[in-house]
N, C-alpha and C positions, 0 to 999 in steps of 0.2 A: 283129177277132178275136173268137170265139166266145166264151162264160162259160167254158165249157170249158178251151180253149186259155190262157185265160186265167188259170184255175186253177193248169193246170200249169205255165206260168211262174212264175207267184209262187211256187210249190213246190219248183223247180226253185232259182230264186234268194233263197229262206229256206235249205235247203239248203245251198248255195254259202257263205253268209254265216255259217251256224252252223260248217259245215266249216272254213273259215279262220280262227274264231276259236279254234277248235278246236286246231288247227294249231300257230298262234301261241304257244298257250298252254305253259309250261316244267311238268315234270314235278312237282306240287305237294311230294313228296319231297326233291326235287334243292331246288326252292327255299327251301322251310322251311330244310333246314338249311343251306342256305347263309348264312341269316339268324342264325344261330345256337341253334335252336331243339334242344332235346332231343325227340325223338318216341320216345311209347308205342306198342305194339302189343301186338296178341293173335295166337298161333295157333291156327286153324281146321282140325281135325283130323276132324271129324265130317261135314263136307260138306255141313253143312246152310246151305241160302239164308233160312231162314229164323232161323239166329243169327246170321248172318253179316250180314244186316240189320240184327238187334237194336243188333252189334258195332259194326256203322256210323254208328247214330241214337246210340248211347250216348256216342260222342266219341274211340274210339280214332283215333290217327295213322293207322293202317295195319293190314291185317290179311294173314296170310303164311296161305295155302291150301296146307298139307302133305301133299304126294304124296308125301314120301319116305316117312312112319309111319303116315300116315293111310291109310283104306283105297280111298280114292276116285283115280281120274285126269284126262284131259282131259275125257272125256264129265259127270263128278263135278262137277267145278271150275269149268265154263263157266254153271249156275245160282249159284253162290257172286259170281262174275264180276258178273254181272248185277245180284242184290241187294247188290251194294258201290257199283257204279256209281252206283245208286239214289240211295245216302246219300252219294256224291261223297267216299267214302272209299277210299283209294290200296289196289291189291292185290297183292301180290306173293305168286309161284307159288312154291313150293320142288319143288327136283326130284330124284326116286329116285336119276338119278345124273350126276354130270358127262360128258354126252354130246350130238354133235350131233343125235341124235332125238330125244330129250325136249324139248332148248331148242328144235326147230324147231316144233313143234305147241305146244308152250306158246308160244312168240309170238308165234303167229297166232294166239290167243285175245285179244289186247291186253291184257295183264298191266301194271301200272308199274313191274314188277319182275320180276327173277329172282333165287332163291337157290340156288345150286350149292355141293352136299354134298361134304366130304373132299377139298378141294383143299391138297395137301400142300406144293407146290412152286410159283415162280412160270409154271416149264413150262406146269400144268394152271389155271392163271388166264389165261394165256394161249391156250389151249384155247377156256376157257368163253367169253372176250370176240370169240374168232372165231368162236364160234355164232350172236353174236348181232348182226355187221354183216355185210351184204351184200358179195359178191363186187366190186371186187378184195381191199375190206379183211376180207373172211374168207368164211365158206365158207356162211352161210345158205340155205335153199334157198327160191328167188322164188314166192310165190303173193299179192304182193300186190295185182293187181287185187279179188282175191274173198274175204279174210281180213276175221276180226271187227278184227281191229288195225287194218284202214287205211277202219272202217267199209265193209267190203265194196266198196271203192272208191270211195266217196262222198268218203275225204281223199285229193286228188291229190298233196297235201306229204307221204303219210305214209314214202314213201322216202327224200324229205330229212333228215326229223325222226327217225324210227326212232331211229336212233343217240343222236341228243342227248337224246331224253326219256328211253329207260329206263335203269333204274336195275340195276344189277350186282352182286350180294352175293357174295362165296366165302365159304364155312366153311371157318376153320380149325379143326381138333378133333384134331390128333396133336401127339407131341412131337415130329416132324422140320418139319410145318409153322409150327410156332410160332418153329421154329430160323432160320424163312425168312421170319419173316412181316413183317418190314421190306420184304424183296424183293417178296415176296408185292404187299404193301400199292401200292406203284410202279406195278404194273403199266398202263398206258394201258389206259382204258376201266373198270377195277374200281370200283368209286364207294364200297363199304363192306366192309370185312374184318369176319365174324360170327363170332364166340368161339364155341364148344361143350363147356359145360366137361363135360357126361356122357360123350361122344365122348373129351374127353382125359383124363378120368379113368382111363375104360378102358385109355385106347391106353398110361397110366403105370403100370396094373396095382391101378387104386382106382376099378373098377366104382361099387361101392356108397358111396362113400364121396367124392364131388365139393368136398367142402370139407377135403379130406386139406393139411396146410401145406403139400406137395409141389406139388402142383395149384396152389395158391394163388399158391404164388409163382411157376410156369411161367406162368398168366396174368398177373402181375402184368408178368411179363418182357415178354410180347406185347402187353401193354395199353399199358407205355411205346416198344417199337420202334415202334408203328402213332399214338399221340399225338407222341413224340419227332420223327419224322418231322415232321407236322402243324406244330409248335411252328418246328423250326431251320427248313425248307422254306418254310414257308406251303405244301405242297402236300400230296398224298395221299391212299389212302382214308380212307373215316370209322369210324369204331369202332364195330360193334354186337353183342350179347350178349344171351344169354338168363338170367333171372333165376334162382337156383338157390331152392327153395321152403327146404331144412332151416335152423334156428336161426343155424349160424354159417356159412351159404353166403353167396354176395353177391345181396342182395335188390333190388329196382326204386331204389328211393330209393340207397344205396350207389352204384350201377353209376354214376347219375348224377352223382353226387360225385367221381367218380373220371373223371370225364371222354366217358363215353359217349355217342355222338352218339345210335344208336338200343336202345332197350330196352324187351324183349317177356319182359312180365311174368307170363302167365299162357297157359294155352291151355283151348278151351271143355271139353274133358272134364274135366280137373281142375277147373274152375271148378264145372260140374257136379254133379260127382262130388262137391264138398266140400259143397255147395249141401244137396246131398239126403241126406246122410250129417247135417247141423243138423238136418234140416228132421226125421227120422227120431228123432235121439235126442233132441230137444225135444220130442215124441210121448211117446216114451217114459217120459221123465223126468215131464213131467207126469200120466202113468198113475202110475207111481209114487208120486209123492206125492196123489193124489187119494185119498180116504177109500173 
């Protein structure tokens, strides 16, 4: 055998060997909290690869790439994709809207995750989890030879495993789906029901105002259907939430207290944003007092 030839075997079966371990490997998400672990996260609004990096080296669980508010999409998302990989931090896509063409090109990007927006009823959780298995069990559309998800076919498992690695988020943010959200929560294939309290503030007529007692106690209601569940069952989704910033809203540390599997405590504009608004009037205030 030639150097050559011989190259390319060994290449061919480093390859082989990384791909099956690959394979093997259970969705670092899925696994943590099955251990019991609470996971932090941040949302990634800005599309940049280059926080999104930061994000990853700095120790968050996980970081959610928001298509729904942010202004970027698939072509946005897929450098984000890449510098998470990097720092072998889990990424989950959120998506504009619960439909089968967004979840199909977002998962052929290989996300560890999907979050699907305004899922009211367990009808449309239903919906979302037939996006994302292959026909007969749901309606995906096949391009797995040549997809970033199955390493461009470098993983020959990635149709077996598809199904069991990713992870499945629904937002609930109405008052009808929180009425459901026990049901909701049931549904085969959902892995985590995700609270939206600005979403249900709204949808109860307290826009501005997400720490209204009204608010507080409809999540408190959805916060015990989706744990109560968990507790008499041993089964169900997991509970995740976004952290509300005002004084008496429910903060990172609370949400955990309260039972919350995952919680995303901040997102990079607002972090940003408060960053540089210090950084400003520390400036300032120092001109001030200088003589």
């Amino acid at each position: 055998m030639s150097s050559s030839s011989a190259f390319t075997a060994l290449m061919r079966s480093d390859i082989t060997t990384r791909t099956a371990a690959a394979a093997a490997s259970e969705n670092p998400i899925k696994a943590r909290l099955r251990s019991g672990e609470t996971l932090y996260g941040l949302f990634l609004m800005t599309f940049s690869p280059t926080l999104a990096e930061i994000a990853g080296l700095a120790g968050y669980d996980f970081v959610v790439i928001d298509m729904e508010h942010g202004h970027g999409g698939i072509s946005e998302a897929l450098p984000c994709l890449h510098a998470l990989a990097a720092t072998n931090t889990p990424a989950i896509l959120r998506l504009p809207e619960n439909s089968a063409t967004w979840a199909k090109k977002a998962l052929d990007l290989g996300p560890q995750g999907l979050m699907f927006p305004l899922v009211h009823d367990p009808e449309s959780a239903k919906r979302a989890v037939s996006y994302c298995r292959y026909p007969p069990a749901g309606t995906r559309g096949a391009a797995h030879p040549v997809i970033r998800a199955s390493k461009y076919g470098l993983d020959g498992d990635y149709v077996v495993n598809s199904e069991r690695d990713l992870f499945i988020m629904c937002q609930v943010e109405s008052a009808e789906a929180v009425k459901k959200v026990g049901v909701i929560s049931a549904v085969d294939g959902v892995d985590c029901v995700m609270m939206g309290p600005l979403d249900l503030s709204a949808d109860m007529g307290y826009l501005t105002d997400p720490a209204h007692p009204k608010v507080k106690e409809m999540m408190a209601d959805a916060e015990e259907a989706v744990l109560g569940r968990i507790r008499s069952r041993g089964s169900g989704a997991y509970l995740g939430g976004f952290a509300v910033g005002n004084d008496d809203g429910l903060g990172p540390a609370e949400m955990r207290s309260r039972g919350y599997h995952m919680v995303c405590g901040a997102v990079d504009v607002g972090l940003f944003r408060d960053g540089v608004v210090r950084d400003v009037n520390k400036f300032k205030e120092a001109h001030k007092m200088s003589p």
